[in-house]
C-alpha positions in Angstrom: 92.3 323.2 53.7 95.1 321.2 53.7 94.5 318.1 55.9 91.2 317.4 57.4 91.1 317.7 61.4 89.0 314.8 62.6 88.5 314.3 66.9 85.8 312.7 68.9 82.7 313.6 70.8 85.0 313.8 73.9 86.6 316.9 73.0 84.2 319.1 73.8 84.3 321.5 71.5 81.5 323.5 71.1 79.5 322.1 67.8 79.4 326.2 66.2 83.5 326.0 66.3 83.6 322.5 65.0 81.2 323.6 61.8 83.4 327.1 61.5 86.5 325.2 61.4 85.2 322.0 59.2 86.3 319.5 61.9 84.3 316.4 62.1 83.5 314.5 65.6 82.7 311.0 65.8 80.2 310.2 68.2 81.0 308.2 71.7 77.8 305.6 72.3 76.2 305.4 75.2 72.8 303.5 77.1 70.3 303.5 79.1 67.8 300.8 79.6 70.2 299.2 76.8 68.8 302.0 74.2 71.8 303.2 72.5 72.0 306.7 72.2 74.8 309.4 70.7 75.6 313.1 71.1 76.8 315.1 68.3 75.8 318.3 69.1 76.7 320.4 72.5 74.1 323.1 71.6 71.1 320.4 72.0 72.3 318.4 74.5 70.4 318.9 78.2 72.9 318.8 80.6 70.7 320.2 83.8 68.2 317.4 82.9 71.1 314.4 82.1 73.1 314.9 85.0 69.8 315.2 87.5 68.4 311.8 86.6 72.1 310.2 86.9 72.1 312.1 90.5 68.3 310.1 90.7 69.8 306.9 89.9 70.2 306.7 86.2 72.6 304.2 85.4 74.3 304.8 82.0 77.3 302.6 80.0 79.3 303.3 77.0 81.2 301.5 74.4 84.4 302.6 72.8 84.6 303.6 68.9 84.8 300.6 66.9 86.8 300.6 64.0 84.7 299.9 61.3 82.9 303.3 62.4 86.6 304.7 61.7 86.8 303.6 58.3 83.3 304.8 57.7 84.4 308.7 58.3 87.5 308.3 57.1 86.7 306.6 53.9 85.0 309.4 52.1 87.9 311.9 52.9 90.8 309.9 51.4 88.8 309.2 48.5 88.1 312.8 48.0 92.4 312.8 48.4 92.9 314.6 51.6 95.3 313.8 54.5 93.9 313.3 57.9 94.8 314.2 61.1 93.0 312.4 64.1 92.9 313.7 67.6 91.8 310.8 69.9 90.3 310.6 73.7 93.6 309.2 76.1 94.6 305.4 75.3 94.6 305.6 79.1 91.3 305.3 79.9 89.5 304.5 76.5 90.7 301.3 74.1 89.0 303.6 70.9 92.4 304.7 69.5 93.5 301.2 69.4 90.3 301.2 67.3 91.7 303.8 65.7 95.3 302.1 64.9 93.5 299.0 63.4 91.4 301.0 61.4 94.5 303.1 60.1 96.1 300.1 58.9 93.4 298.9 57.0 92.9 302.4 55.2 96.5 302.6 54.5 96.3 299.5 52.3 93.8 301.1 50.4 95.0 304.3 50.1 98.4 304.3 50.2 99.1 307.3 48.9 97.4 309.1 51.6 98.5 310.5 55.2 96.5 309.2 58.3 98.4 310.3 61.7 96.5 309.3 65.0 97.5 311.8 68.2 96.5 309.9 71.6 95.6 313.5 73.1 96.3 311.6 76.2 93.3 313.5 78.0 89.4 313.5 77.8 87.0 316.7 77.7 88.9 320.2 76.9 92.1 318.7 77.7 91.7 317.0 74.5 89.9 319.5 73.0 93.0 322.0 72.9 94.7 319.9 71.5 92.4 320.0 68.8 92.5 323.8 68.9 96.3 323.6 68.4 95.8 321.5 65.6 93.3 324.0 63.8 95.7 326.9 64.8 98.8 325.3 62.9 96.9 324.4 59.8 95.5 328.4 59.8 99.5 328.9 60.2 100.0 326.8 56.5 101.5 323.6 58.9 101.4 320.6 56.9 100.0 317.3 58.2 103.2 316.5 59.3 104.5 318.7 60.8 101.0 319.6 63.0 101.8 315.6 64.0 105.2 316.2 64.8 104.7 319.3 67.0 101.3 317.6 68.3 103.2 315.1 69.9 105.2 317.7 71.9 102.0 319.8 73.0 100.0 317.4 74.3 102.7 316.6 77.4 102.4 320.6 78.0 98.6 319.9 78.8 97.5 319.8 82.8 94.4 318.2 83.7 93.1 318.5 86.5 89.9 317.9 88.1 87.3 317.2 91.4 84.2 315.1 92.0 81.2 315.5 94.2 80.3 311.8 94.6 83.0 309.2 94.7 81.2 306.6 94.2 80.8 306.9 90.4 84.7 306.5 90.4 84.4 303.8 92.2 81.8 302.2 89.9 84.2 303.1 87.2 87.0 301.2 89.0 89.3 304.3 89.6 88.7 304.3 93.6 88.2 301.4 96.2 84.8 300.7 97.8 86.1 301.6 101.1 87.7 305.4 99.8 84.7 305.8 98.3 82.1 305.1 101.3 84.6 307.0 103.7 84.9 310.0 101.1 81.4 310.4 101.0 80.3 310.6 104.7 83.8 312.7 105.7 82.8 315.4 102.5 86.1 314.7 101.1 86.7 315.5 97.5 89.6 313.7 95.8 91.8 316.2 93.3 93.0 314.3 90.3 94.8 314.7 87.2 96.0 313.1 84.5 99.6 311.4 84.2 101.9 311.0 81.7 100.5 308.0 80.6 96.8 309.7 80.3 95.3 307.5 83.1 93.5 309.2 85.9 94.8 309.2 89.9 94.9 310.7 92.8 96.9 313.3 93.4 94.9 314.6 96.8 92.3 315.0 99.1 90.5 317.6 100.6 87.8 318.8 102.4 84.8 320.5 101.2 83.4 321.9 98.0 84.9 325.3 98.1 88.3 324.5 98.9 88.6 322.1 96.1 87.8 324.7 94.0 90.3 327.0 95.1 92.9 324.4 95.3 92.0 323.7 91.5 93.1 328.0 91.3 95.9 326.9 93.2 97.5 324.4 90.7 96.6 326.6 87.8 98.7 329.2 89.6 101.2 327.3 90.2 101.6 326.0 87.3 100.7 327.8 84.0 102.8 329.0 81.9 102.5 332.3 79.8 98.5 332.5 80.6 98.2 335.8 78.2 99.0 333.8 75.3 96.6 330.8 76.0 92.9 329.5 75.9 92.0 327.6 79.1 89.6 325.0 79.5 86.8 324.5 82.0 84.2 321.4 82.1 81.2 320.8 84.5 78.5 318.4 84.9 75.7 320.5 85.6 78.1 322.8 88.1 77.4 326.1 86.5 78.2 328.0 89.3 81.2 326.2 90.6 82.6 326.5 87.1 82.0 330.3 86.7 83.5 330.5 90.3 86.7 329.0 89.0 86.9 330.9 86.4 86.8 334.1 88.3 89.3 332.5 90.4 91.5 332.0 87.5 91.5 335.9 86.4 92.6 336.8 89.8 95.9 336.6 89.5 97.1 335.3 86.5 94.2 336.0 83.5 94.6 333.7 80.9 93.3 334.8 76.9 90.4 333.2 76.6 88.4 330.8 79.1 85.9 328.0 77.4 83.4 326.8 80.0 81.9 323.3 78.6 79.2 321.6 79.8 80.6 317.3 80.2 79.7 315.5 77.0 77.1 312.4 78.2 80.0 309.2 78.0 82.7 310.9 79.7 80.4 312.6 82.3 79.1 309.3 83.2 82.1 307.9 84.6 82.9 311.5 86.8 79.5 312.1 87.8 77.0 314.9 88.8 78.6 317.8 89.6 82.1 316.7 88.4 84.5 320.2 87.7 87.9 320.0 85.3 90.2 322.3 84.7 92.4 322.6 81.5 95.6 324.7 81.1 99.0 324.8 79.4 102.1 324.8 81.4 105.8 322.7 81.1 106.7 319.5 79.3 107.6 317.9 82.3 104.0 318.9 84.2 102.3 315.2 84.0 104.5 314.6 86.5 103.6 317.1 88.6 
């Protein structure tokens, strides 16, 4: 290969693609009962059984990537004198690829005749995790580092991210809503649609009422808004909505069928702060969609 393709557990790549394609994931931390716990692989990890006891009262924190932990997977590959291309969780809501930045500048010091370029995905879940896919795809395509970097930086403003919760209150928690939305939200059955912005934070971008209508308003956007489905892979995420998810993906197929659909199950850290229940969708569209 190459460059090596290096991303984080938030992608949510499914851990056979990750081994086919010799990308590496460094793990998110998170606790409970201040045990620290990680997960590296999606095939083992219980979703059904995580998101249950959360919905039971489970409280769970996280800690962002430090960067000593990036110098200790990226060490080994310069040494062995290949270039590296990072694909990180959004700056927006997660301070690990500043982590990343400090760690860069160290290794460059010590290697400096090695290539270390850091892409803010500026998303979480499969909105990251396509860009990861793009990346693989261009180095198939004989790409060089730089120039996957270069058109990386383009592609990721082309990703739409969209996504509901069942139970505001775990935004709230997370400080993305106010007490009072969140109690109100609750008893009313309101489900807030969000997305994220240019700037790869999460708001509001709606309201509405019900389970099943949020779901079809997430069909909605996608049908608004994608671009060229028959030529892309779209993304789906769910904490422990299995149904929900495979009703959205129907929806999807209705009227505009993308390539490929991958249905992922939330990774434990950035499940935590959506919630039980919580159902993303992942697409391609325009450069200027963020703003949407």
């Amino acid at each position: 290969m190459s460059f090596t393709i290096i991303t984080d557990t938030s992608a949510n790549l499914p851990t056979p693609y990750l081994k086919s394609e010799g990308i590496q994931a460094i793990p998110f931390s998170y606790y409970i009962d201040g045990k620290e716990f990680t997960c590296t692989d999606t095939e083992t990890f219980n979703c059904r059984e995580y998101y249950e006891l959360i919905k039971g009262g489970m409280r769970v924190t996280t800690s962002q990537i430090t960067p000593q932990k990036y110098i200790e997977t990226f060490s080994p590959i310069l040494e062995e004198g290949s270039d590296i291309l990072f694909v990180s969780m959004s700056s927006g809501i997660s301070g690990s690829y500043s982590s990343a930045e400090t760690a860069r500048k160290e290794l460059q010091r010590k290697y400096p005749q090695r290539k270390i370029h850091l892409i803010d995905s500026l998303g979480a879940s499969l909105g990251e995790g396509l860009v990861v896919l793009k990346a693989a795809e261009y180095r198939k395509n004989g790409m060089s580092v730089d120039e996957t970097a270069e058109f990386l930086l383009n592609y990721r403003k082309n990703i739409y991210q969209v996504f509901t919760v069942d139970d505001l209150m775990h935004l709230r928690r997370g400080g993305r809503l106010s007490n009072a939305s969140a109690i109100v939200g609750t008893i009313l059955n309101i489900k807030p649609l969000l997305k994220g912005n240019e700037e790869g934070k999460i708001v509001t971008i709606g309201k509405v009422k019900g389970r099943k209508s949020v779901i079809e308003k997430l069909a909605e956007k996608y049908d608004t808004l994608v671009k060229n489905p028959e030529k892309q892979t779209v993304g789906i995420a769910h904490a422990n909505s299995y149904e929900d998810a495979e009703l959205l993906a129907k929806l999807l197929k209705r009227n505009n069928p993308p390539r490929e659909i991958i249905i992922a199950e939330y990774e434990p850290v950035t499940g935590s702060y959506l919630g039980p229940d919580a159902l993303a969708l992942f697409f391609e569209s325009t450069e200027d969609v963020r703003l949407k």
